[in-house]
Structure formats: C-alpha cells, structure tokens
C-alpha positions as CSV (number, residue, x, y, z in Angstrom):
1,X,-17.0,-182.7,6.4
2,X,-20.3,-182.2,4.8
3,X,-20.5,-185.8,4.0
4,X,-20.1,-186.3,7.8
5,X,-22.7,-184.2,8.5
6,X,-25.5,-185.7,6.1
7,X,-24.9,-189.0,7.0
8,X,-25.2,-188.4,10.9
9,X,-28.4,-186.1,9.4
10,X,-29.7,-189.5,7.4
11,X,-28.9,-191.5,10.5
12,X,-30.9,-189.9,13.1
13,X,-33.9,-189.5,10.4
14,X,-33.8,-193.4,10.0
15,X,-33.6,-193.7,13.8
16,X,-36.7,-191.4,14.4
17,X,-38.6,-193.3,11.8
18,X,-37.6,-196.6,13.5
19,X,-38.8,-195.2,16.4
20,X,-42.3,-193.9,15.2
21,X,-42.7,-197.1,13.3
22,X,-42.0,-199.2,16.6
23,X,-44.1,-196.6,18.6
24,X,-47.1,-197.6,16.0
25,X,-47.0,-200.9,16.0
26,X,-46.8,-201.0,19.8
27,X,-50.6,-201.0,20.5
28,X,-51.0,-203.9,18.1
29,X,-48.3,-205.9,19.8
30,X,-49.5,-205.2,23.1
31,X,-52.7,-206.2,22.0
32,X,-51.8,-209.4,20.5
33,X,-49.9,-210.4,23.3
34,X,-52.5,-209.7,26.5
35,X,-56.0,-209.8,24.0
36,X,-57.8,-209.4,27.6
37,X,-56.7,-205.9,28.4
38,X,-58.2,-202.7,27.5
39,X,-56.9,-201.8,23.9
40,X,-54.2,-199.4,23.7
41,X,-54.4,-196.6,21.4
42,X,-51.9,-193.4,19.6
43,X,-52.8,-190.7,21.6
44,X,-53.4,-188.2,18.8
45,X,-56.3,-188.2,16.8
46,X,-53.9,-188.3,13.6
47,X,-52.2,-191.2,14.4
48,X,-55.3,-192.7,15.2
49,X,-56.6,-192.2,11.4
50,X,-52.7,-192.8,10.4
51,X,-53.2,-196.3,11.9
52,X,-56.3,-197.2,9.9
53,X,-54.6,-195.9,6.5
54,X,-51.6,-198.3,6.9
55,X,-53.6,-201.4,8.0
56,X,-52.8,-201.4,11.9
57,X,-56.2,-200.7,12.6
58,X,-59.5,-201.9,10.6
59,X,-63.0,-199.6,11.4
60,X,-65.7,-201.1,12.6
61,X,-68.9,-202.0,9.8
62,X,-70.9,-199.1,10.4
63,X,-73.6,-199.7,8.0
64,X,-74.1,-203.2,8.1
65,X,-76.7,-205.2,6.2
66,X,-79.4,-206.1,8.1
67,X,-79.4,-209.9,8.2
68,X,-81.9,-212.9,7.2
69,X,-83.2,-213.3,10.8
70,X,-83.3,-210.0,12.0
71,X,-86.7,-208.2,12.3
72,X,-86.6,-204.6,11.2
73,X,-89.2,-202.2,12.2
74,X,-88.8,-198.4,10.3
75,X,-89.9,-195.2,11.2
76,X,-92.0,-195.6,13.8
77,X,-93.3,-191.9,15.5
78,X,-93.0,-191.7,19.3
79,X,-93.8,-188.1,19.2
80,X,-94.9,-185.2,17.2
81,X,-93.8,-181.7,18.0
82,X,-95.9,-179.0,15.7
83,X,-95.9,-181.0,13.0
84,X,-92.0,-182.3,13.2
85,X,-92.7,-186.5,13.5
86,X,-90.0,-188.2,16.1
87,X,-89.5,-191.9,15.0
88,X,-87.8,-194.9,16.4
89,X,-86.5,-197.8,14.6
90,X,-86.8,-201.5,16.0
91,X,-84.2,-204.5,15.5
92,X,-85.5,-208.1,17.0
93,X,-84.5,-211.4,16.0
94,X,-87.3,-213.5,14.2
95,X,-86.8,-216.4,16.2
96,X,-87.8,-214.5,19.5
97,X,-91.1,-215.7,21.3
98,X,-91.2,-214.5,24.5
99,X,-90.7,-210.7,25.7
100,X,-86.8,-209.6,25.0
101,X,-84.8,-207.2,27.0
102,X,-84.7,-204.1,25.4
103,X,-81.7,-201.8,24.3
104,X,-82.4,-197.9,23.1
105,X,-79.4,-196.6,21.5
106,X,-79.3,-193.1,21.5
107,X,-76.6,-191.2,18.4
108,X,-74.3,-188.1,19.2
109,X,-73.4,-185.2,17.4
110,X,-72.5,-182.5,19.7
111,X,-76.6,-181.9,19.8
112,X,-76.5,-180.4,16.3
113,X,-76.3,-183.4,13.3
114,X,-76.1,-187.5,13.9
115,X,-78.8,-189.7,12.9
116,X,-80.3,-192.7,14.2
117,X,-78.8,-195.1,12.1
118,X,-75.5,-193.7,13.4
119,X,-75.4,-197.0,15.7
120,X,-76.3,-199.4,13.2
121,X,-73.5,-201.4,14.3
122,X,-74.8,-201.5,17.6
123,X,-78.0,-202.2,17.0
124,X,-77.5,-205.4,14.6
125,X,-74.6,-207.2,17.2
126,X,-76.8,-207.1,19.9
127,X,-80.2,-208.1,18.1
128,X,-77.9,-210.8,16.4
129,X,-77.2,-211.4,20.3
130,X,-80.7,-212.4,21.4
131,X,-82.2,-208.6,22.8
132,X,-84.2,-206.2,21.4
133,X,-83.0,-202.9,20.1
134,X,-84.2,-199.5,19.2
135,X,-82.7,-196.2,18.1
136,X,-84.6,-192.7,18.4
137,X,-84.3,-189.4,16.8
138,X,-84.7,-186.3,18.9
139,X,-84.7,-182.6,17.8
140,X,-81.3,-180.8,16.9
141,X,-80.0,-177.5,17.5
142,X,-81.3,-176.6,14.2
143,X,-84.7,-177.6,15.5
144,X,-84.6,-176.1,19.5
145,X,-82.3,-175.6,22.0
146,X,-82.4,-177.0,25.1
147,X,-84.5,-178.7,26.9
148,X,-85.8,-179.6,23.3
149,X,-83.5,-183.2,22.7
150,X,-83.9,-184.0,26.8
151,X,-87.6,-183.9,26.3
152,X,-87.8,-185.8,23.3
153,X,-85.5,-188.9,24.7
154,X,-87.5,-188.7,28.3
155,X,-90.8,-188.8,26.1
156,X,-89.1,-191.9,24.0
157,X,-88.0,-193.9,27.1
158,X,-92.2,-193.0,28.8
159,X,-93.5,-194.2,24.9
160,X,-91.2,-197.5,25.5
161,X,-92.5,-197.9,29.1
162,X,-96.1,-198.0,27.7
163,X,-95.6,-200.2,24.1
164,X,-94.1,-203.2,25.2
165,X,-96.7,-205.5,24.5
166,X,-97.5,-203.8,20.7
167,X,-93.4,-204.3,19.8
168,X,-92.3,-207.8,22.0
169,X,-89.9,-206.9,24.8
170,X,-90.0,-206.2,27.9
171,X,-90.7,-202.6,29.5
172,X,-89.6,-203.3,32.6
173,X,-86.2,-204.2,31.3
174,X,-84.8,-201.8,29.1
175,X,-81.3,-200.0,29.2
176,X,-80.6,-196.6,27.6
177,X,-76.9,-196.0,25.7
178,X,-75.4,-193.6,24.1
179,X,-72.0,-191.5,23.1
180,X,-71.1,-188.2,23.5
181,X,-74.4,-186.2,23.2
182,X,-76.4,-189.4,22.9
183,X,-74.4,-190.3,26.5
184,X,-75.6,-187.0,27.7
185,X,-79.1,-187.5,27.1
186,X,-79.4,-191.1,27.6
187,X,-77.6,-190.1,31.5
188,X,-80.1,-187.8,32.2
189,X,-83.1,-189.9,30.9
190,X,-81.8,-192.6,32.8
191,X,-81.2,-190.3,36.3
192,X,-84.7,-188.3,36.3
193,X,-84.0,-185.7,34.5
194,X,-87.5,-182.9,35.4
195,X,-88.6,-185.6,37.9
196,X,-90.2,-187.6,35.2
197,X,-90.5,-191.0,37.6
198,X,-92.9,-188.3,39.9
199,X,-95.0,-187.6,37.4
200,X,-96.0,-189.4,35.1
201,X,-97.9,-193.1,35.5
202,X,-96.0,-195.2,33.1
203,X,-92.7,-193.6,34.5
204,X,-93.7,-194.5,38.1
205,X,-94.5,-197.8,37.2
206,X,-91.2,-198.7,35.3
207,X,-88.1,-197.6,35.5
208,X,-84.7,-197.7,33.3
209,X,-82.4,-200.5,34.6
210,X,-79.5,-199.6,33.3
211,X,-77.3,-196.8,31.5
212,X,-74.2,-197.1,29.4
213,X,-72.1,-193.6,28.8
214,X,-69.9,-194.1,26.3
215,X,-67.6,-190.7,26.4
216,X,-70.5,-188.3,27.7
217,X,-70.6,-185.4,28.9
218,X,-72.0,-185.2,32.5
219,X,-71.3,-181.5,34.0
220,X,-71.7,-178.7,32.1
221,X,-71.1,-176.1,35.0
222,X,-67.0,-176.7,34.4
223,X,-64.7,-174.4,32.9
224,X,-64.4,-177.0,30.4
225,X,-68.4,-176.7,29.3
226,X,-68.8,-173.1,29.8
227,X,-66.3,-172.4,26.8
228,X,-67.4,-175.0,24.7
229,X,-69.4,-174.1,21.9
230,X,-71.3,-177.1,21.3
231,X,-71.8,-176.9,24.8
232,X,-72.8,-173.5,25.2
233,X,-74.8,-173.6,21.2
234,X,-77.1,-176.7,22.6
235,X,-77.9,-174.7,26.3
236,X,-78.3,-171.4,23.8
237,X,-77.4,-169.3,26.7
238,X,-73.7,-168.5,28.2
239,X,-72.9,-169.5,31.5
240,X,-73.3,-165.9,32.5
241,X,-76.5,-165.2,31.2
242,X,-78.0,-168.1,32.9
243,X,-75.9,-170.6,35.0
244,X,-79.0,-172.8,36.4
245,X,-79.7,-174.2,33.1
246,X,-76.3,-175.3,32.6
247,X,-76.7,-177.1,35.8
248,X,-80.1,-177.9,35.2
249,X,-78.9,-179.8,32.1
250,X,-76.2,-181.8,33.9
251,X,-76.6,-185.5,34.6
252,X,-74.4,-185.3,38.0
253,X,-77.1,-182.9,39.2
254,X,-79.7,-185.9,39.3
255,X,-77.6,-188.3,41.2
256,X,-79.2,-190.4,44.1
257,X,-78.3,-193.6,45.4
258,X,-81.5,-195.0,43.5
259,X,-80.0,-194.2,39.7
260,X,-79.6,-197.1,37.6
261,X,-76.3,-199.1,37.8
262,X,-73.9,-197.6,35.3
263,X,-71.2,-198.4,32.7
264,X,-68.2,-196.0,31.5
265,X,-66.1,-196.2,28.7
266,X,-64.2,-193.3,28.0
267,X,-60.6,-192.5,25.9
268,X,-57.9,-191.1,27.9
269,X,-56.9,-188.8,25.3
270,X,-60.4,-187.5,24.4
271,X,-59.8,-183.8,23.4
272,X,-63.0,-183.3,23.2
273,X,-65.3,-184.3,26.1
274,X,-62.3,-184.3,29.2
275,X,-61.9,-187.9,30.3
276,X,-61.9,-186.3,33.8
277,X,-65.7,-185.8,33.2
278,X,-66.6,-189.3,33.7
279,X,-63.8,-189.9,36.3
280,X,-65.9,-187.6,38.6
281,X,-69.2,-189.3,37.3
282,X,-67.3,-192.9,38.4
283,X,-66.0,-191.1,41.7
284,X,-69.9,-189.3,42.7
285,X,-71.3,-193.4,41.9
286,X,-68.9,-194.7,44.2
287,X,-70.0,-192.5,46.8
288,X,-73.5,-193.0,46.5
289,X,-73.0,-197.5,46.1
290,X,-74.7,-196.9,42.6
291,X,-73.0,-200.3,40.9
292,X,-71.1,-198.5,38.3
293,X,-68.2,-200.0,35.9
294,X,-66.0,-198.0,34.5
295,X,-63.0,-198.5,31.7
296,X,-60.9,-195.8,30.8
297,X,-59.4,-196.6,27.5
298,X,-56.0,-195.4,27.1
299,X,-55.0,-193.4,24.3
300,X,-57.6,-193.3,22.6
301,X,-59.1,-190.1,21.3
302,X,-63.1,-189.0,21.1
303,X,-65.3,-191.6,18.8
304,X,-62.7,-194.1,19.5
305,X,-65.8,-196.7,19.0
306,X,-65.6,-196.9,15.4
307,X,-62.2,-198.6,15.6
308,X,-63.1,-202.4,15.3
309,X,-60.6,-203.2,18.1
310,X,-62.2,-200.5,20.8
311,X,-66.1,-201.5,19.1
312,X,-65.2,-205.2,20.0
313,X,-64.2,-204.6,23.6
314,X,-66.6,-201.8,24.0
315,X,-69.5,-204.7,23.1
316,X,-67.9,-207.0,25.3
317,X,-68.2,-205.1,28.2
318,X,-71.7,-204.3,27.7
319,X,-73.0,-207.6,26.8
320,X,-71.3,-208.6,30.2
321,X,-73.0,-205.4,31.8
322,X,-76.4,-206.2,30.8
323,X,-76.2,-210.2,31.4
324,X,-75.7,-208.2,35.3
325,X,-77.8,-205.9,35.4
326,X,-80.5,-206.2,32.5
C-alpha cells in the first residue's frame, strides 16, 4: 500500500513539473509563433530571472561598446548646483551632416541611485539608427528631495533648447524618455511641470515633441504612492504633512490638450509601479485627443526592458513613435 501511495506521490510531482515546464516554455512558443504581438512574460518576478538562468530568455547588452561610427561626447555640465556639476553625455553618428533629431534618455532608480549610462543600450541602437542621443544626471535623494531631480531635468531639456547648434541636432525636435523615475521626470518635463514654457525664452520658443513612459509613475496622490517609500522618501514629506506637493509632483496634474503626443509601455504584472497608473494616464490622453500609444505588456514584471525580447519590441515601438511624431 505504501508503494501505491509513492508512486501516485511521484506521479503527480512529474505531472506538476510537466506542467511548470510547459507553463515556461509557453511565452517562447507564443512568441515564436505570432513574432508581431506584444511579448508574453511569467508573471512573477522569479520566474522571470528563472527564465534567463535556463536559457528561455537572453538580457539585453547593457553595456555595449560604443562602435567605430558613433560619436561620443562625455561629461558635459548642464548645470552646477553649489558646487555639485550636472553632466550629460552625447551619442551621434559620425556620418551625420545636417541637424539630427534628438533623444534625452533619462535613468530610474526610485529617485535614489541609477546612473546615466543606465541606458547605454538605448542610447547606442538609436544613434546606430540615424538620431542623436543624450543622457543626463540629475540630483538623488542623497543629494535633495524634491523638487531637486524635476528641476535639474527641466533645466537639462531648457540647456538642450538653447545648444543645438554647439552639439548638431535639432532643438526643435527633441523627445524626452525614461523608466520608472526617469518616466516620472521625463513626464513632467515634457507636460510643464512649474510652468517652465511661461517663463522662460528658450522654453517658449521650443517645445518637447514627444514623451515616452516606460513604466512611470504619474499620480502620486493614490493610496498606492502615499505608502510607498520611495515615493514618499523622494517628496520627503508624508501625504499628511503636505498633500499639495504630492500633487504638485504628479504628471497627470499638468495635463492639457497641448502636451506632447505620448507613448506607454508598461508590464501588467509590475509590482512595483501599478500598471493601473498608466492605464489612467492613457484613459486622461484620450480625453483630452493628446495622440497617445499605449502597450501594456503582459506578464511582465517592473524593469521588464532589460529582457532582450521586451528591449527589442520596446525599440520598435519607439523608433515607429518617433518616425510619427519626431
């Protein structure tokens, strides 16, 4: 009888790893078969890294080597803020003669670490793609709390607007993009955040033509944000203490139907910024007739970008975005 009982036991275990093994290859199957639809991911965050460990999934090249005909201007300072220097880098290719488009890629981090070469990846595909690109520090929570970073990117995007002719693109074509923080700031840089279009000359005169969010963050007044302590350790303030800032500090608070046409991509199973944060950012766009595209990826947790599969469709859908709107 005991016999019985472990081999029904060693049956249903080989059944339930059938099962997860079919379950993980799945997505891959799915994704060989119909290439053209959004990538399918494992839901948990785990799985996700389980994935890449047993070969499913391959990461993207993060730090990539900068190639032959790629131009690659370092550390220049946009800003200095009491001695603290602010810096951009530059990627352009060599064979470019006439003003590019311009992309600023802007890194996340929860507002507290990330570095501008975070988006290395980014910033050599789409050089190697004919435009311009750029990545920016801004101050961490180390540094300041809030309105510090905001300030920093609105003062990088005004410095953009005013150097066009010293670096070779185009000022009046530039798109801001970033994920999760970097979304954050790159939203509200992109929507007025302060009113910077009102006053300020090189503001007025340009302004950003498009903005990519790539799992931002875009109301901090939700339940969601107000127990959130990145959330609440970048504002520096509770909710309770001072609930205008954490509206102040929310990209949906500066939507108009004038805001720059807008791309989404978000994970459905993002445990950490609620995909239901950019389904109301898509929903408010609608309203207004702001052009806004929007691809929820399913199953795929936060930072779901540095899978190769995601980071390919993800660049796809940009490149197609700014061919549109850029």
């Amino acid at each position: 009888m005991k016999s019985n009982i472990f081999k029904r036991l060693l049956k249903g275990l080989l059944l339930a790893f059938l099962v997860f093994c079919l379950l993980m290859v799945t997505p891959r199957i799915i994704g060989f078969l119909f290439p053209e639809k959004l990538p399918i991911g494992y839901h948990f965050e785990t799985l996700s890294y389980l994935a890449v460990g047993v070969g499913l999934e391959k990461l993207a090249d993060l730090e990539p080597e900068i190639p032959e005909t790629i131009e690659e201007i370092k550390d220049v300072e946009y800003r200095n803020v009491n001695g603290k220097s602010l810096q951009m880098d530059f990627y352009r290719p060599k064979s470019a003669v006439e003003p590019l488009p311009l992309l600023l890629f802007i890194h996340g981090g929860g507002w507290r670490s990330g570095k501008r070469s975070d988006y290395l990846v980014y910033l050599v595909d789409f050089a190697k793609k004919g435009y311009m690109t750029a990545t920016v520090s801004y101050r961490l929570k180390r540094d300041s709390i809030y309105p510090a970073a905001v300030e920093d990117v609105t003062s990088a995007v005004k410095w953009l607007f005013e150097n066009g002719e010293n670096y070779g693109y185009d000022p009046n074509r530039i798109a801001l993009i970033g994920g999760s923080a970097g979304a954050h700031l790159a939203l509200l840089a992109g929507y007025g955040w302060g009113n910077m279009a009102l006053h300020d000359e090189a503001a007025s005169a340009h302004r950003v033509k498009a903005v990519v969010d790539i799992y931002g963050p875009v109301d901090l007044t939700t339940e969601y944000a107000q127990s959130q302590s990145l959330a609440t350790g970048f504002i520096g303030h509770s909710y309770e203490e001072n609930p205008e800032l954490y509206r102040e500090a929310s990209p949906i608070s500066y939507l108009k139907s004038s805001v720059p046409p807008t791309l989404i991509l978000h994970g459905t199973s993002d445990n950490l910024v609620p995909v239901s944060q950019s389904d109301t950012l898509k929903s408010k766009l609608d309203k207004l007739g702001v052009p806004c595209e929007y691809y929820r990826i399913p199953l795929w947790p936060h930072t779901m970008d540095i899978a190769k599969r995601v980071n390919g469709f993800s660049q796809k859908k940009m490149e197609a975005f700014f061919e549109k709107y850029l």
